[in-house]
N, C-alpha and C positions, 0 to 999 in steps of 0.2 A: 620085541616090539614089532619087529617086522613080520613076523607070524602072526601076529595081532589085525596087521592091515591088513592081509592076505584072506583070513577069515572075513574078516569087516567087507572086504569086497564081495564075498562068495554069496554073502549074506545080503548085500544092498541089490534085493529085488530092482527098483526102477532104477538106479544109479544115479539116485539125487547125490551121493557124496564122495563119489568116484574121482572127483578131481582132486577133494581134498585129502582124501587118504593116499592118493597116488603120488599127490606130490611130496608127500608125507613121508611116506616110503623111498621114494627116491633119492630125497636127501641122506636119509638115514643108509642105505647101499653107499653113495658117493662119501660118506663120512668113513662108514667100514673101510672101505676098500684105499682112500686114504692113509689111514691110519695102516693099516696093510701094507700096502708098497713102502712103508716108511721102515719098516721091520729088516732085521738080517733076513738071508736066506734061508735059513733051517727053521727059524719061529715063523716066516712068511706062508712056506707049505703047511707048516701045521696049523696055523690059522687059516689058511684059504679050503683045509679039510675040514676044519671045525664048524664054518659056514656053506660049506658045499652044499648041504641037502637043504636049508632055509631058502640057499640062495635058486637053485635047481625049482623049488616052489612059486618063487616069487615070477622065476620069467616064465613060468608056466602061464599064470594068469598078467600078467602084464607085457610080454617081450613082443606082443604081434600086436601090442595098440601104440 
């Protein structure tokens, strides 16, 4: 899903719908990462590898706005 809005952003030439996919995506990070910290230790790392390269993506085009 988050791959999803990263594209959709790449894609929205005038940024009529920037806010709403950003915010879109944002929740869905703060839900991940939630559920994440909730985890033991050993399934924690390998969940935080699993999403490493989505999430690498995501603050590419979102971390400096």
């Amino acid at each position: 899903m988050v791959e999803f809005h990263v594209k959709s952003i790449q894609s929205d030439i005038d940024g009529r719908h920037f806010e709403d996919w950003n915010a879109e995506a944002s929740q869905i990070w703060k839900d991940i990462f939630r559920e994440i910290s909730a985890m033991e230790d050993s399934d924690r790392t390998e969940a935080l590898e699993l999403i490493r390269e989505q999430w690498m993506e995501y603050l590419k085009h979102f971390a400096s706005i």
